[in-house]
N, C-alpha and C positions, 0 to 999 in steps of 0.2 A: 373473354379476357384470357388472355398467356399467359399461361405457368413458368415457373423460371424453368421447370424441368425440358418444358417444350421449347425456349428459347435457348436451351443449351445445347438439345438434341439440333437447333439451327446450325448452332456455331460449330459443331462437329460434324455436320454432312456439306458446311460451306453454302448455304441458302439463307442465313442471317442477314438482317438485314440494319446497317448501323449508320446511325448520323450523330454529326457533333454537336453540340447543343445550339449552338450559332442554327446549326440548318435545321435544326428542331423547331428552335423557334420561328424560323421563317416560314418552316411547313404547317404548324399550329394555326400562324399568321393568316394562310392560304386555305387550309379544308377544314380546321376545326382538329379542337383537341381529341376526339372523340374519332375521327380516320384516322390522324396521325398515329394513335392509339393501337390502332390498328395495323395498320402498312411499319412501323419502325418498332423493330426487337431489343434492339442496344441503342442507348443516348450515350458519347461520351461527354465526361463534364468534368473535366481537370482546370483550374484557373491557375490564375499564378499573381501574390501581393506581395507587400511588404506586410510584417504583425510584430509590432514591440513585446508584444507577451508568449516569450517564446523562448524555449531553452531545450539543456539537454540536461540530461542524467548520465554519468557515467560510474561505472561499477571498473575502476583501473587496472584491477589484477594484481599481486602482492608483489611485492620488491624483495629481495634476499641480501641483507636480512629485513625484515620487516620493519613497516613503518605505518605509524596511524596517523592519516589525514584528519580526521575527528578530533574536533575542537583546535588542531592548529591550523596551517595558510595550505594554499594549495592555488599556484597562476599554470595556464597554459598559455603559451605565448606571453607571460607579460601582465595578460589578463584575470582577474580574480574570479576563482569559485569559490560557492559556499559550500565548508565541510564543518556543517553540525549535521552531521548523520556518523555513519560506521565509518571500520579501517578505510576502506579504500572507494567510499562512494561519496561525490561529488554532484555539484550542479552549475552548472551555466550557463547563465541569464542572457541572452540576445543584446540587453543592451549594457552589458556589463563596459567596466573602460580602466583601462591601466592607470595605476596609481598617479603614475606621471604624467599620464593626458592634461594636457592645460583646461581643458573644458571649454569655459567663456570668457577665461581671464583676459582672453585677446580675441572679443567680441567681434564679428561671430566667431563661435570654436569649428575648427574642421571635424574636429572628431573620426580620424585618420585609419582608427582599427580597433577593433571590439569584441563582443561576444559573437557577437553573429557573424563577422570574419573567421574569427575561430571555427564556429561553426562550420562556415562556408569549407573552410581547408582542408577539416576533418574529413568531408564526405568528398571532398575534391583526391581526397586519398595524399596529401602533403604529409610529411611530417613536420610536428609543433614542438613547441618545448613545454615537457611538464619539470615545475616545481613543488617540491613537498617539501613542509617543515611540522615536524611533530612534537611534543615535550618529550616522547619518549617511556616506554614500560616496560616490563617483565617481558611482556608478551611481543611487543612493537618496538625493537631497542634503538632503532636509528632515528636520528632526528631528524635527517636532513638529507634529499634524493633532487638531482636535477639530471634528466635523460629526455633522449627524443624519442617519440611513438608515434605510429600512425593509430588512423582508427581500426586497421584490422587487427591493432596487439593489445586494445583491452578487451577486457573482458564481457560488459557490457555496453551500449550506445542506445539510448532511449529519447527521442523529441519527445517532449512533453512541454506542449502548451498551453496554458490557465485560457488563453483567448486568442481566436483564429476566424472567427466572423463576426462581420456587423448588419443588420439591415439597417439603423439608420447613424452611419458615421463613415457621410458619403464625400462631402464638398467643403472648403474652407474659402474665405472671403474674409476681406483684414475693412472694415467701416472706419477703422480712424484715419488722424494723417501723418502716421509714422509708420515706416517700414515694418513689419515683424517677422521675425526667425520664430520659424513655430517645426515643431516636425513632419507635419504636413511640408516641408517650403516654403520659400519668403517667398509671404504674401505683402503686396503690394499696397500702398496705402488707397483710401476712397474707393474700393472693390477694384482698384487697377488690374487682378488677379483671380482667377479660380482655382484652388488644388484639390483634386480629388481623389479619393483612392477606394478602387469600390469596382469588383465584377461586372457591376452593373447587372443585365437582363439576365445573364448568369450566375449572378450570386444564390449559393445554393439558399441560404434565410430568407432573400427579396422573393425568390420561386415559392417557397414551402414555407410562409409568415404564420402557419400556426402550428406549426411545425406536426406536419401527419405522415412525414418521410423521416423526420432526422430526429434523433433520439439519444438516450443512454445505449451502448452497444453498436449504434449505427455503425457498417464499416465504411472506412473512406478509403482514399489514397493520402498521406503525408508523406513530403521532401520524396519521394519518387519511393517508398514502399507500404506495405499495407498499416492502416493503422485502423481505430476506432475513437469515435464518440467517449471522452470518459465520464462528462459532468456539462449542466450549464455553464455557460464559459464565463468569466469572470466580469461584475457589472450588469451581469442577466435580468432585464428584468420585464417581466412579461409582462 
């Protein structure tokens, strides 16, 4: 068995030896996990979904004169965070939606732009529009701040999210005989439809189902930098 120290000493004399997980699996497929084991140093395994349970944290950086987000409003873009935390710390929800979004009122809702837009802008390097409105204190005396920022002028930028995989919440199929708008996609009525959303052979929980790779601490990759494992993810249930 390879040591990670010995698989590093690869990557730094240029003798490593790396496949994507697609060609992993096909080489599994081919000699057995037990050569492949062998012959391949580096797997890479990045996927890419859509996850409703996904946001960000952000830590804003103080405004002069000062102002407390805490317990009052706080939109970027339009769109509402939650600020029951401190001065200047904030959270936003992936599928958050502007006050004035019609929704479903005009069945189906397009649902036009959101948290995860936001999202999307911020790391796109765009400037948004932040709103802050506070009651006001000693400490915090302004009520009311509306300014543009990118994500490089706060302070902090945190993805944190409660749930980011599933092994089994893979397919969607509509059995009645009416159309439905589900977040999966309209599905089709009498299974006319399949939607699915799922890594498939790659999905790192379908690989590792009792989980002896992935953990509290585990590191990963998230939104294109390092992150880690923080908790069973939400709905977990073994």
């Amino acid at each position: 068995m390879k040591t990670i120290a010995e698989i590093n000493q690869r990557i730094a004399n240029g003798s490593v030896v790396v496949l994507t997980a697609e060609e992993m699996v096909r080489l599994v497929r081919a000699e057995g996990p037990a050569a492949a084991a062998r012959t391949v140093d580096v797997v890479t395994t990045g996927t890419f979904g859509p996850m409703c349970s996904s946001g960000v944290y952000l830590n804003l950086g103080h405004s002069r004169p000062r102002i407390k987000a805490g317990g009052g409003s706080c939109t970027i873009n339009n769109v509402p965070c939650y600020t029951g935390f401190a001065a200047v710390d904030v959270m936003l929800g992936a599928t958050a939606l502007p006050e004035d979004d019609p929704r479903n009122r005009d069945y189906p809702g397009e649902f036009r732009y959101g948290g995860g837009h936001v999202i999307h802008d911020l790391v796109a390097g765009r400037e948004v529009t932040l709103t802050v409105r506070g009651y006001g204190t000693d400490c915090y005396p302004r009520r009311e701040l509306t300014t543009r920022i990118k994500l490089s002028q706060v302070n902090e930028a945190v993805l944190f999210n409660p749930r980011n995989a599933y092994q089994n919440y893979n397919v969607a199929v509509n059995l009645s005989d009416r159309t439905l708008h589900t977040y999966l996609g309209v599905l089709r009525p009498n299974m006319g439809n399949a939607n699915y959303c799922s890594a498939g052979q790659l999905s790192p929980l379908l690989k590792d189902p009792h989980y002896r790779t992935i953990g509290v601490g585990t590191k990963i990759f998230l939104g294109g930098g390092i992150g880690y494992v923080a908790w069973s993810g939400t709905q977990h249930n073994p």
